[in-house]
Backbone atoms as SQL, in Angstrom:
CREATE TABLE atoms (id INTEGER PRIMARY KEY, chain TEXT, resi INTEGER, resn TEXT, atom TEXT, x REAL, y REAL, z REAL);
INSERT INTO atoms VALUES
  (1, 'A', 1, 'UNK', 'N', 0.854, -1.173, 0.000),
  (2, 'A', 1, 'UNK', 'CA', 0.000, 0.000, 0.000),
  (3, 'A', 1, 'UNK', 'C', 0.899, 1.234, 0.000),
  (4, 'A', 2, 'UNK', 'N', 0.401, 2.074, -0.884),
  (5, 'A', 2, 'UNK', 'CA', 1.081, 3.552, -1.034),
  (6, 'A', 2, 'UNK', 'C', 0.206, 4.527, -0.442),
  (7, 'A', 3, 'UNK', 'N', 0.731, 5.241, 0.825),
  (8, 'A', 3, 'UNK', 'CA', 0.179, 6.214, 1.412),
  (9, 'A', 3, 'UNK', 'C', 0.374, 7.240, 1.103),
  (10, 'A', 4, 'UNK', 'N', -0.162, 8.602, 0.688),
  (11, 'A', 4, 'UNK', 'CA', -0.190, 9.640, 0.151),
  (12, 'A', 4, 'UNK', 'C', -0.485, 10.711, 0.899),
  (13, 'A', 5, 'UNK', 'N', -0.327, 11.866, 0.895),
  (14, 'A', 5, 'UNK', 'CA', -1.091, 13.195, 1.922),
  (15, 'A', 5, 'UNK', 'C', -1.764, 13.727, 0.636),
  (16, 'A', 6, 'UNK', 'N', -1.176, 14.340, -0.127),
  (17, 'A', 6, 'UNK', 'CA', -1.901, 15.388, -1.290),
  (18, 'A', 6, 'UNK', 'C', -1.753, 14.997, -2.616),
  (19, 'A', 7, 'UNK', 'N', -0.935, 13.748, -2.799),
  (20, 'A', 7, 'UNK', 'CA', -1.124, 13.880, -4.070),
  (21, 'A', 7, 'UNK', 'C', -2.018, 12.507, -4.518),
  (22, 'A', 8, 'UNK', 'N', -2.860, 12.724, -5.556),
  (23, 'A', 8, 'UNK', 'CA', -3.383, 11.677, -5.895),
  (24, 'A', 8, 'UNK', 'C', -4.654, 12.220, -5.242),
  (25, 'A', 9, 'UNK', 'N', -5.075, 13.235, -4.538),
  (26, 'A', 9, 'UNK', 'CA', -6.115, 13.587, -4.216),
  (27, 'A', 9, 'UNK', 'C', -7.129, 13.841, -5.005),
  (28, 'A', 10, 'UNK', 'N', -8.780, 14.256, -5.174),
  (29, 'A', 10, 'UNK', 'CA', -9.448, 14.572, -5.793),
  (30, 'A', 10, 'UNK', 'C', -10.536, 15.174, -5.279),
  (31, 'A', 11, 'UNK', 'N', -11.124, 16.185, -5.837),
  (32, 'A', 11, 'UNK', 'CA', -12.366, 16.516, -5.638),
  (33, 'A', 11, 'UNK', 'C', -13.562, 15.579, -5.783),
  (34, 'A', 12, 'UNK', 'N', -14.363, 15.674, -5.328),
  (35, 'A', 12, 'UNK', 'CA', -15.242, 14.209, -5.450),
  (36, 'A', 12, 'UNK', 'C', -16.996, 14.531, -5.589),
  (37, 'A', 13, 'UNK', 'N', -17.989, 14.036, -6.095),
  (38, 'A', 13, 'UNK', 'CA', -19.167, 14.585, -5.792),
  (39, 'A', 13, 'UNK', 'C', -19.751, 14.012, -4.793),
  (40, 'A', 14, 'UNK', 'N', -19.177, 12.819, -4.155),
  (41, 'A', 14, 'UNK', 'CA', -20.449, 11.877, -3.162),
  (42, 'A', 14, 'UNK', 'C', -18.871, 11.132, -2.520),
  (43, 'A', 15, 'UNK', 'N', -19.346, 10.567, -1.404),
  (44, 'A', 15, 'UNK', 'CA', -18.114, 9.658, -1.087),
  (45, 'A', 15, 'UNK', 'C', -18.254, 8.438, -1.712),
  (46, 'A', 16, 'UNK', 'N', -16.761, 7.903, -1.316),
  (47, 'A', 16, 'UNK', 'CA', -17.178, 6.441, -1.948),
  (48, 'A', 16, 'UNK', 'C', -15.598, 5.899, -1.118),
  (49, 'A', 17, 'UNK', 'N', -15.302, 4.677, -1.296),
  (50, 'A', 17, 'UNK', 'CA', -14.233, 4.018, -0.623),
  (51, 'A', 17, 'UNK', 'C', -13.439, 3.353, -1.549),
  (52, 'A', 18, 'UNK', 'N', -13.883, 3.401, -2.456),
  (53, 'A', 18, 'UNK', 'CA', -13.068, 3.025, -3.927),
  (54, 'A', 18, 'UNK', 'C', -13.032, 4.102, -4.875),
  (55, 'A', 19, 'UNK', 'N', -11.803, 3.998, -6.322),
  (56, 'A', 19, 'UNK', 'CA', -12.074, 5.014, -6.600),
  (57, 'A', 19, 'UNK', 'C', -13.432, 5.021, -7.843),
  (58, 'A', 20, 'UNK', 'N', -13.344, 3.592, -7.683),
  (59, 'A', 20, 'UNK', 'CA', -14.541, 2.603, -8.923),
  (60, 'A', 20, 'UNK', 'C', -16.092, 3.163, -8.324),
  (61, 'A', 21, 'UNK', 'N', -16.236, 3.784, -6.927),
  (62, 'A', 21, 'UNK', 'CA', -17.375, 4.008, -6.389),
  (63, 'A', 21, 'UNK', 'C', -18.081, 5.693, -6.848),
  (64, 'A', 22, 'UNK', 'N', -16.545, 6.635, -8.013),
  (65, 'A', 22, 'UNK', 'CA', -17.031, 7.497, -8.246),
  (66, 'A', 22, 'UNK', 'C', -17.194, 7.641, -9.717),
  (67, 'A', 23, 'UNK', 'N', -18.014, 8.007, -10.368),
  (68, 'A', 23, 'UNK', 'CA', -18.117, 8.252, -11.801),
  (69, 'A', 23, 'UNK', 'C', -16.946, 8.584, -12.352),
  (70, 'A', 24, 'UNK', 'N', -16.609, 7.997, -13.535),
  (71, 'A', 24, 'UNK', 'CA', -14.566, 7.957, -13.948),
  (72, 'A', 24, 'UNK', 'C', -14.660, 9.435, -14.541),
  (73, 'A', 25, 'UNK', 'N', -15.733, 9.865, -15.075),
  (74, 'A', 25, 'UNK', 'CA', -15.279, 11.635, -15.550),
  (75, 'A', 25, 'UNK', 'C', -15.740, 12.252, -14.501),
  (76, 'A', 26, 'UNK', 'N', -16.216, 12.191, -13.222),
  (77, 'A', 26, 'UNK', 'CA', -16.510, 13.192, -12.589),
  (78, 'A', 26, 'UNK', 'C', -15.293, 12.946, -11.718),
  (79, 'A', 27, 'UNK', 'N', -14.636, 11.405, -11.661),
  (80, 'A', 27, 'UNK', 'CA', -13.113, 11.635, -10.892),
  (81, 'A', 27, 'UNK', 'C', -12.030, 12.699, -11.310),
  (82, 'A', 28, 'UNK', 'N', -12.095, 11.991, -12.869),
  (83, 'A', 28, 'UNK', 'CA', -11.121, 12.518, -13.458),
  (84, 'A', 28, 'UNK', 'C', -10.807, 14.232, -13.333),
  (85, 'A', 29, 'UNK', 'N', -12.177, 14.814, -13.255),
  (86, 'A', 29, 'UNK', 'CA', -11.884, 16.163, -13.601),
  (87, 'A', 29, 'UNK', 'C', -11.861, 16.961, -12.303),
  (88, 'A', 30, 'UNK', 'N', -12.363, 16.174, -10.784),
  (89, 'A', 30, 'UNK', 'CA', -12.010, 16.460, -9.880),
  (90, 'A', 30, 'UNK', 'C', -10.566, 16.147, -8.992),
  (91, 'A', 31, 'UNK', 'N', -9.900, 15.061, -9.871),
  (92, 'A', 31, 'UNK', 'CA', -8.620, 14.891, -9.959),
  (93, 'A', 31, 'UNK', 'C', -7.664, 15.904, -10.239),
  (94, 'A', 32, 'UNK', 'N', -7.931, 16.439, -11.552),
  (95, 'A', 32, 'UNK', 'CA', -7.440, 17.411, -12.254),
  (96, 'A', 32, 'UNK', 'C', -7.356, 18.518, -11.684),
  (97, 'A', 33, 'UNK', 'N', -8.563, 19.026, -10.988),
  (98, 'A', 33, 'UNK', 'CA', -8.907, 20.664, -10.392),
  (99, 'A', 33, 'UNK', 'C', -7.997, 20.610, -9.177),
  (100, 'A', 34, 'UNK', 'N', -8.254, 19.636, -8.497),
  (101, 'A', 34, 'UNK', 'CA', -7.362, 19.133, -7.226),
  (102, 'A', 34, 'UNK', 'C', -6.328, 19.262, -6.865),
  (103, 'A', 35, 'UNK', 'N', -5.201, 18.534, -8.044),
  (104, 'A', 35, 'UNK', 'CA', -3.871, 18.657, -7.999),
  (105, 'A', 35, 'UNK', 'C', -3.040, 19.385, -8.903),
  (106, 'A', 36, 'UNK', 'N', -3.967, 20.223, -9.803),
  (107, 'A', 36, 'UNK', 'CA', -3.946, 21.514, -10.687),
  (108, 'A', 36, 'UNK', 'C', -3.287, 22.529, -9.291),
  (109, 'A', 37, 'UNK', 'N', -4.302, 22.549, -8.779),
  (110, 'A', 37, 'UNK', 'CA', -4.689, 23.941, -7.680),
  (111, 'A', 37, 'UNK', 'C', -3.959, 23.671, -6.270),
  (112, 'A', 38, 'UNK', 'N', -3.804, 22.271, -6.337),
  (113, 'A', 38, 'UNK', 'CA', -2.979, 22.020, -4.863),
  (114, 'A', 38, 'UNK', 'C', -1.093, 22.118, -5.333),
  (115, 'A', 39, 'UNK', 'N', -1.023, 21.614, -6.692),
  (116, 'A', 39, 'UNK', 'CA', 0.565, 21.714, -6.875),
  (117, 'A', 39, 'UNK', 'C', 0.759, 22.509, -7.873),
  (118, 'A', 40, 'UNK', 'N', 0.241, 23.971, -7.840),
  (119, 'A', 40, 'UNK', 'CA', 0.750, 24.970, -8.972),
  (120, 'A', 40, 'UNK', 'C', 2.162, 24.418, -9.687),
  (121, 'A', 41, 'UNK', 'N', 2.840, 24.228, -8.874),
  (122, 'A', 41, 'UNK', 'CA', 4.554, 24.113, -9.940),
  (123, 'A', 41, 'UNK', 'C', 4.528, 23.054, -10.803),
  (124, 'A', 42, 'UNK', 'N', 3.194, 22.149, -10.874),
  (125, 'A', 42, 'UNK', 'CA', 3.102, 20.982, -11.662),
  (126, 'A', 42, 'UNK', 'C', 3.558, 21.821, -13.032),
  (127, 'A', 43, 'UNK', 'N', 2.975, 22.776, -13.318),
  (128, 'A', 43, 'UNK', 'CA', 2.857, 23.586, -14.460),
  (129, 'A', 43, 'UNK', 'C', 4.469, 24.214, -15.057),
  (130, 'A', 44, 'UNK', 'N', 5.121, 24.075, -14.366),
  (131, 'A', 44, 'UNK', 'CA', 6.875, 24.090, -14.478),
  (132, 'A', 44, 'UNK', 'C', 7.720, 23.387, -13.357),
  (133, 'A', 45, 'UNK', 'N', 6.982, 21.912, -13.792),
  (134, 'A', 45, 'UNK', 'CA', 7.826, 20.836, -13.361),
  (135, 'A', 45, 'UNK', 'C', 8.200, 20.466, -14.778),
  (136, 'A', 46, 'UNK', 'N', 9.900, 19.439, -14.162),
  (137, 'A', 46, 'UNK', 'CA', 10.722, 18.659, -15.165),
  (138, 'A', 46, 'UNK', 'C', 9.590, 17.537, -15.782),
  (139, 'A', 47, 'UNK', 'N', 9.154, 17.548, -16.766),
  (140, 'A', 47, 'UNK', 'CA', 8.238, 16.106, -17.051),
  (141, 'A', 47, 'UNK', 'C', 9.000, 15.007, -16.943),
  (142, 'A', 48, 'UNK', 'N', 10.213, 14.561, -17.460),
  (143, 'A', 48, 'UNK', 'CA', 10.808, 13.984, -17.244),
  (144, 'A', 48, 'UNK', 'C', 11.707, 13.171, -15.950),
  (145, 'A', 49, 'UNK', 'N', 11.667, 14.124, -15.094),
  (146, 'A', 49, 'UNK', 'CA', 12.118, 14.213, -13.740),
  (147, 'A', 49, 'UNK', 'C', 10.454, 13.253, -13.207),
  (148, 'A', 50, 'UNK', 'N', 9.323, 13.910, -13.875),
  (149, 'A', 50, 'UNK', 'CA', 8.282, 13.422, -12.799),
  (150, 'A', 50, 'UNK', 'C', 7.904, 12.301, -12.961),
  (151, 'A', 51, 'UNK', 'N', 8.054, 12.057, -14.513),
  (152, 'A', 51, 'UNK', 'CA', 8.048, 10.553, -14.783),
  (153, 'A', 51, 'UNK', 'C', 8.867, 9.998, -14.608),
  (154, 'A', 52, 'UNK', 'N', 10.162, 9.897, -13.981),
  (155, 'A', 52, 'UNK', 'CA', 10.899, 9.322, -13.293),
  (156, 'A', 52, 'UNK', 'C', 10.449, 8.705, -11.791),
  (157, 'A', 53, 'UNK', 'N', 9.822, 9.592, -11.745),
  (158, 'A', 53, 'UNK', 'CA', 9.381, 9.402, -9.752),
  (159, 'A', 53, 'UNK', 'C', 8.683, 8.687, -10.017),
  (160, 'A', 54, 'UNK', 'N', 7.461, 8.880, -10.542),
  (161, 'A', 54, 'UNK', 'CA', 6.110, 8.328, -11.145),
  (162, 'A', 54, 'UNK', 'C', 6.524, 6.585, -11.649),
  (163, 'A', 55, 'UNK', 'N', 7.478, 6.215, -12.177),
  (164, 'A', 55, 'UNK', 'CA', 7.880, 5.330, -12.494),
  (165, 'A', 55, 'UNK', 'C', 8.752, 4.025, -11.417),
  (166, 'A', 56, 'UNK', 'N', 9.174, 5.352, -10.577),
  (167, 'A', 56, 'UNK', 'CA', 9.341, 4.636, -9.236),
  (168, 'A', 56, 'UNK', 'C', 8.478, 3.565, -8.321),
  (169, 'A', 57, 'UNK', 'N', 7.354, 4.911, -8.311),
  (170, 'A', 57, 'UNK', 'CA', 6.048, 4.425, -7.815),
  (171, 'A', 57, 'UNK', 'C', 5.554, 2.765, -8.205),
  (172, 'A', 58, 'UNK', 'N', 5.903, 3.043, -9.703),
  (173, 'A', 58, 'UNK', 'CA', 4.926, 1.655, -10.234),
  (174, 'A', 58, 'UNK', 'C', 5.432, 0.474, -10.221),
  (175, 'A', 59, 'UNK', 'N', 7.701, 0.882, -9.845),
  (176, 'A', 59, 'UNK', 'CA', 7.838, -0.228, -9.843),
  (177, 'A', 59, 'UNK', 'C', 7.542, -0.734, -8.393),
  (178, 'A', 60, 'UNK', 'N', 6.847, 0.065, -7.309),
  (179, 'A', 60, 'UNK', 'CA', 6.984, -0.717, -6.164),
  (180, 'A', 60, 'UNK', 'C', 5.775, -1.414, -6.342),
  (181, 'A', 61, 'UNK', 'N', 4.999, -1.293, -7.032),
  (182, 'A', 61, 'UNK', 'CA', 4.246, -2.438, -7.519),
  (183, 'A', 61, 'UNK', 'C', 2.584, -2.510, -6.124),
  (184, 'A', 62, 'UNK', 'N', 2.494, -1.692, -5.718),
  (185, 'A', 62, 'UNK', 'CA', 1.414, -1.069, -4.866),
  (186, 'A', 62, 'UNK', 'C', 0.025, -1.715, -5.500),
  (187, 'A', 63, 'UNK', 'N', -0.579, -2.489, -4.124),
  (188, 'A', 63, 'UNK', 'CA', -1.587, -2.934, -5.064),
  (189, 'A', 63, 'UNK', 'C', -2.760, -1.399, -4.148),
  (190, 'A', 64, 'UNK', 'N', -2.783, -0.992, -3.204),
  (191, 'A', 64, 'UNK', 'CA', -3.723, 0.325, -2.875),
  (192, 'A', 64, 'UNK', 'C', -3.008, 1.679, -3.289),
  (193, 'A', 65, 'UNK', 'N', -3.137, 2.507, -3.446),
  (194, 'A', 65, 'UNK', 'CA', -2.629, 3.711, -3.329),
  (195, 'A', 65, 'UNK', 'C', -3.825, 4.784, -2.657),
  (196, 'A', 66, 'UNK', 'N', -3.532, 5.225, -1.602),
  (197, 'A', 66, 'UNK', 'CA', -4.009, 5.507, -0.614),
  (198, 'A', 66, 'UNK', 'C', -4.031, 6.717, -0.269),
  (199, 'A', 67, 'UNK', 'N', -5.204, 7.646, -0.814),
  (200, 'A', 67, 'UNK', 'CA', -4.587, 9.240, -0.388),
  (201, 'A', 67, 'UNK', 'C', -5.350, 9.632, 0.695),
  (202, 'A', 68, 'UNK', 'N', -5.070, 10.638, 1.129),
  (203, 'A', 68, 'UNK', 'CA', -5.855, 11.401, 2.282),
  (204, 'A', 68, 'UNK', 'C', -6.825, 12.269, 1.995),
  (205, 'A', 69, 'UNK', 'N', -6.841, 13.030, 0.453),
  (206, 'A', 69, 'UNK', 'CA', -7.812, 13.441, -0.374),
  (207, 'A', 69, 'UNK', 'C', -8.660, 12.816, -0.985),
  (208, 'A', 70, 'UNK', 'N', -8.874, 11.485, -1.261),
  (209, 'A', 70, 'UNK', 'CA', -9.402, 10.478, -2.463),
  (210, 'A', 70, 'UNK', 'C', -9.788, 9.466, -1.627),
  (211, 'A', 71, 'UNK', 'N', -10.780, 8.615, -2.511),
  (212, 'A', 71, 'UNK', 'CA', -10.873, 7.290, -2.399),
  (213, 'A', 71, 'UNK', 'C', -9.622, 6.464, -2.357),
  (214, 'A', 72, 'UNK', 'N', -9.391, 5.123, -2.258),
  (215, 'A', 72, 'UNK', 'CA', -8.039, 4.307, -2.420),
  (216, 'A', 72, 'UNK', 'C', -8.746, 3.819, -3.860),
  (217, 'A', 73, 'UNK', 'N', -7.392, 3.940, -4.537),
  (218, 'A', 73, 'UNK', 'CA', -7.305, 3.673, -6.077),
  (219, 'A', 73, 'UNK', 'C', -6.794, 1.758, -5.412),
  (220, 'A', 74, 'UNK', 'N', -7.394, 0.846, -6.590),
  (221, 'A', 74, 'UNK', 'CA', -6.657, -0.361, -6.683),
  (222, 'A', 74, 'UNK', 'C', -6.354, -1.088, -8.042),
  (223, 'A', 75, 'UNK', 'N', -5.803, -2.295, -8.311),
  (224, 'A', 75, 'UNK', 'CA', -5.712, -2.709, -9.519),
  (225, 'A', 75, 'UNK', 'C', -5.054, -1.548, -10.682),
  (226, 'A', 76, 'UNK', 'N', -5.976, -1.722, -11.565),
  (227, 'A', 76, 'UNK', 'CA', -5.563, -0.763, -13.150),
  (228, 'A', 76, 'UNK', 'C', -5.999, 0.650, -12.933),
  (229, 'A', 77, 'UNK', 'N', -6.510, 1.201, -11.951),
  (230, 'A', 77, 'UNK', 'CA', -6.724, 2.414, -11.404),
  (231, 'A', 77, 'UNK', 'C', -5.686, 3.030, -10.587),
  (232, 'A', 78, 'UNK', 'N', -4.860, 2.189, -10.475),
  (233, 'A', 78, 'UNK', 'CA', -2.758, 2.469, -9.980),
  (234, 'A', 78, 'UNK', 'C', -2.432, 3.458, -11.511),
  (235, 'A', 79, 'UNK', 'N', -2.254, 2.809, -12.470),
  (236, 'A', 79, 'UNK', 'CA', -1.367, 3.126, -13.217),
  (237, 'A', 79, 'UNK', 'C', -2.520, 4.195, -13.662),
  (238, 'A', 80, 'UNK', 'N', -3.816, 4.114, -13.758),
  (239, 'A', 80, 'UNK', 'CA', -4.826, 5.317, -14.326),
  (240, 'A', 80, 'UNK', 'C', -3.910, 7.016, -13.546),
  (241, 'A', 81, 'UNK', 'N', -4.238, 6.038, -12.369),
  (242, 'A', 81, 'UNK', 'CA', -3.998, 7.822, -11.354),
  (243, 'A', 81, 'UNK', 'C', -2.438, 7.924, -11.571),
  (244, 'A', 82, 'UNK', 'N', -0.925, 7.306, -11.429),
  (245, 'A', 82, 'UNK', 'CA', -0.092, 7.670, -12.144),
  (246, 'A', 82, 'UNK', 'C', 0.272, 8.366, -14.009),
  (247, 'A', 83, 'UNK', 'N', -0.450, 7.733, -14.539),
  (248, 'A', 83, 'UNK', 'CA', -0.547, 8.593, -15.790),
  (249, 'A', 83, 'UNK', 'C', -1.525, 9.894, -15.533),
  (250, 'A', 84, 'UNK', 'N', -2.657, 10.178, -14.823),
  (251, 'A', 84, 'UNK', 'CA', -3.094, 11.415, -14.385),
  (252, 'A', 84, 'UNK', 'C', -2.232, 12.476, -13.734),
  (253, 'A', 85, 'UNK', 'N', -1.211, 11.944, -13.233),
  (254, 'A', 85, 'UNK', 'CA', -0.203, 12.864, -12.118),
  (255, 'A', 85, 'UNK', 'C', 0.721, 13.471, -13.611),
  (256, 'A', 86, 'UNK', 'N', 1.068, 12.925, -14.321),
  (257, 'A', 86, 'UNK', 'CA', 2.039, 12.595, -15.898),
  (258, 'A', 86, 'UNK', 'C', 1.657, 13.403, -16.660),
  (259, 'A', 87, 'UNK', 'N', 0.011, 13.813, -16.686),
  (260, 'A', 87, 'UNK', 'CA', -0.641, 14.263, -18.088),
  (261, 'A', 87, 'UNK', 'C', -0.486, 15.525, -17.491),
  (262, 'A', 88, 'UNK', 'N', -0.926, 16.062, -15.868),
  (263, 'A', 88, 'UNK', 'CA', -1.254, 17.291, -15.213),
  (264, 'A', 88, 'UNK', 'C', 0.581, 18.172, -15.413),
  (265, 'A', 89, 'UNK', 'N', 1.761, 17.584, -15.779),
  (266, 'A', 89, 'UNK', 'CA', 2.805, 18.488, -15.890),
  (267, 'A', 89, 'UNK', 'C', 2.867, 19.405, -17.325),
  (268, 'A', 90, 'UNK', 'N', 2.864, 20.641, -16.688),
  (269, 'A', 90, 'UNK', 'CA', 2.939, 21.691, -17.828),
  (270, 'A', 90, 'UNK', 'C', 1.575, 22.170, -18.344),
  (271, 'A', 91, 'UNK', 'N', 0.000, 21.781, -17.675),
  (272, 'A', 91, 'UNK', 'CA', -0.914, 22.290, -17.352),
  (273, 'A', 91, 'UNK', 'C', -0.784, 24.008, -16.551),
  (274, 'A', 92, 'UNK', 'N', -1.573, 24.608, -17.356),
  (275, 'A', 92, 'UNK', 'CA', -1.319, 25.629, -16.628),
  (276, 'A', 92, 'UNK', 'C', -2.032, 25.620, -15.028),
  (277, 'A', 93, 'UNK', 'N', -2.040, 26.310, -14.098),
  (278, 'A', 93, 'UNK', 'CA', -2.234, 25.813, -12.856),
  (279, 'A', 93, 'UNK', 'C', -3.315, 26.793, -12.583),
  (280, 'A', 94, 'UNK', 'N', -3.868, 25.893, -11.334),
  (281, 'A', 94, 'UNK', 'CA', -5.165, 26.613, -10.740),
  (282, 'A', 94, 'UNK', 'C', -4.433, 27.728, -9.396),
  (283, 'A', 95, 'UNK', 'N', -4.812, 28.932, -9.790),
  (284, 'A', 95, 'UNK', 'CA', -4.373, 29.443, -8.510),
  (285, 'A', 95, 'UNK', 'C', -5.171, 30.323, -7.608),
  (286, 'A', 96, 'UNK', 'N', -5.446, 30.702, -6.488),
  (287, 'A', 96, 'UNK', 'CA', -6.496, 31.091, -5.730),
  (288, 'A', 96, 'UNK', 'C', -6.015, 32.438, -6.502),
  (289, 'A', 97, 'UNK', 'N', -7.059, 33.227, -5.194),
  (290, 'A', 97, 'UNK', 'CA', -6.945, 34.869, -5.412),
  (291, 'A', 97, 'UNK', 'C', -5.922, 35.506, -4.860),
  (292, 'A', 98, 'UNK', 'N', -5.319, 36.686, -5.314),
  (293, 'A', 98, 'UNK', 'CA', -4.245, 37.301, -4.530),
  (294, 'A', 98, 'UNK', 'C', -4.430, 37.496, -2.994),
  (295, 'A', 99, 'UNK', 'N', -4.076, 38.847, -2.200),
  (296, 'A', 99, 'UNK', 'CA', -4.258, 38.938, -1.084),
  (297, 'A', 99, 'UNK', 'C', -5.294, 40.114, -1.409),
  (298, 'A', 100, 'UNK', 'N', -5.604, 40.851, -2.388),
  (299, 'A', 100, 'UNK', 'CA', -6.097, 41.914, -2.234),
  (300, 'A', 100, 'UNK', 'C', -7.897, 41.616, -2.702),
  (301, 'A', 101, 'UNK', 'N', -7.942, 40.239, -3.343),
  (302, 'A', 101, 'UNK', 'CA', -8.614, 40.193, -4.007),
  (303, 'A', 101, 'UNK', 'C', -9.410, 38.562, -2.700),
  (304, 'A', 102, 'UNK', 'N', -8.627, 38.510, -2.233),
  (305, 'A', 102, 'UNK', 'CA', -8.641, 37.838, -1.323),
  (306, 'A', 102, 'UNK', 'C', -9.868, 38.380, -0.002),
  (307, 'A', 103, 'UNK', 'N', -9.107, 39.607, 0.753),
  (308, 'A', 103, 'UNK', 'CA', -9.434, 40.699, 1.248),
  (309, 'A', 103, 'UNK', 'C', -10.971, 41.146, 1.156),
  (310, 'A', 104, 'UNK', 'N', -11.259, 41.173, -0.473),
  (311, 'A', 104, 'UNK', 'CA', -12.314, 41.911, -0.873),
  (312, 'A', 104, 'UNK', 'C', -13.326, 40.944, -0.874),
  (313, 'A', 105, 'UNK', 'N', -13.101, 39.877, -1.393),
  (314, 'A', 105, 'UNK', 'CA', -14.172, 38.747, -0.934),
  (315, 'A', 105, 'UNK', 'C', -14.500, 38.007, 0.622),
  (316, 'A', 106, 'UNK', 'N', -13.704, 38.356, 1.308),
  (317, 'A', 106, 'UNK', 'CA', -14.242, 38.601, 2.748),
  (318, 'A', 106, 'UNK', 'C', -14.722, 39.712, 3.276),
  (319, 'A', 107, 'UNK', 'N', -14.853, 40.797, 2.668),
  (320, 'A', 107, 'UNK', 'CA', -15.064, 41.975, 3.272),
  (321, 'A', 107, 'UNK', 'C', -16.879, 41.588, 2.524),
  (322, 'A', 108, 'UNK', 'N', -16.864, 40.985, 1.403),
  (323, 'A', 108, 'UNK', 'CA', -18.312, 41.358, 0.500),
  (324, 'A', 108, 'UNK', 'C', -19.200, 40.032, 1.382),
  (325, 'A', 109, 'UNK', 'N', -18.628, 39.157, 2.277),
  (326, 'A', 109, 'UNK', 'CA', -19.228, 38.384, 2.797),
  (327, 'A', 109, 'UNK', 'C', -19.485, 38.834, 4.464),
  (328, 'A', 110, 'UNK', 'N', -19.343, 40.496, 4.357),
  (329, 'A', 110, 'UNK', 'CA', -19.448, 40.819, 5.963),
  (330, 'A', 110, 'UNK', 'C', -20.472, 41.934, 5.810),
  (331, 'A', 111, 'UNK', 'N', -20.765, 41.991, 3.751),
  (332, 'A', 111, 'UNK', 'CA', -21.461, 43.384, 3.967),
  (333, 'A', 111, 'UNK', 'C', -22.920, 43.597, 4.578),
  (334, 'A', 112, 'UNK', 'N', -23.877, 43.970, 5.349),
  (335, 'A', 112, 'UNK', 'CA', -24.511, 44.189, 6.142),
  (336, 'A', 112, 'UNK', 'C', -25.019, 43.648, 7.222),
  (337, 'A', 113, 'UNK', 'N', -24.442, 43.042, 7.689),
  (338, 'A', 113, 'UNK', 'CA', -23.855, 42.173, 9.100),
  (339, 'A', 113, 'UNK', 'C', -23.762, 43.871, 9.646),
  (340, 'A', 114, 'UNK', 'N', -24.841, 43.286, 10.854),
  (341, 'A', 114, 'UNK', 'CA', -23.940, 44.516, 12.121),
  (342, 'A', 114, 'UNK', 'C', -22.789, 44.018, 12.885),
  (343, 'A', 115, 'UNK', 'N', -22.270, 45.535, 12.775),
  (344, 'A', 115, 'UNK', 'CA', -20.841, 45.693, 13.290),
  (345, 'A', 115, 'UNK', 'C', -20.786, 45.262, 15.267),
  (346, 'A', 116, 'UNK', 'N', -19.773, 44.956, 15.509),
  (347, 'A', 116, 'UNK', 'CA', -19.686, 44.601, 16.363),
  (348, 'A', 116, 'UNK', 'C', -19.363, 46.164, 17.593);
């Protein structure tokens, strides 16, 4: 079993305990948004370098892969979610809001609330 914190994570619409328990395009693209937006530098990472790691992975031959974001991937859904990690390098990346813009959308979620 391959234990994970963030990567391999996904956005999800419903739970499930497999990753077979979520619709494969509603994984996929909550996969995508996920580790788009959680690993900006995917987008100027070495591809080569990552498929190196990535290749690591597969030779340890993991029959769960186990994230803390996701369902546990098993079987041919190993190498699915490694080629997903593969395809996401040089994607341009999801990135939140600045600080200012940040700021302003908490301020528009305080507007007529009495003041303290």
């Amino acid at each position: 079993m391959l234990f994970s914190a963030d990567a391999f994570g996904a956005f999800i619409p419903e739970l499930g305990e497999d990753v077979r328990d979520i619709p494969s395009l509603a994984y996929a693209e909550g996969f995508a948004v996920f580790n788009r937006g959680n690993h900006p530098f995917s987008a100027w990472a070495d591809k080569a370098k990552v498929d190196g790691v990535l290749a690591e992975i597969e030779s340890l031959q993991p029959k769960v892969i186990a994230s803390c974001h996701s369902p546990m991937a098993r079987g041919d859904q190993i190498a699915t979610h490694l080629q997903q990690l593969s395809d996401l390098i040089g994607m341009e990346p999801l990135l939140g809001p600045d600080q200012v813009a940040f700021e302003a959308i908490l301020a528009s979620m305080t507007d007529g609330l009495p003041s303290r």
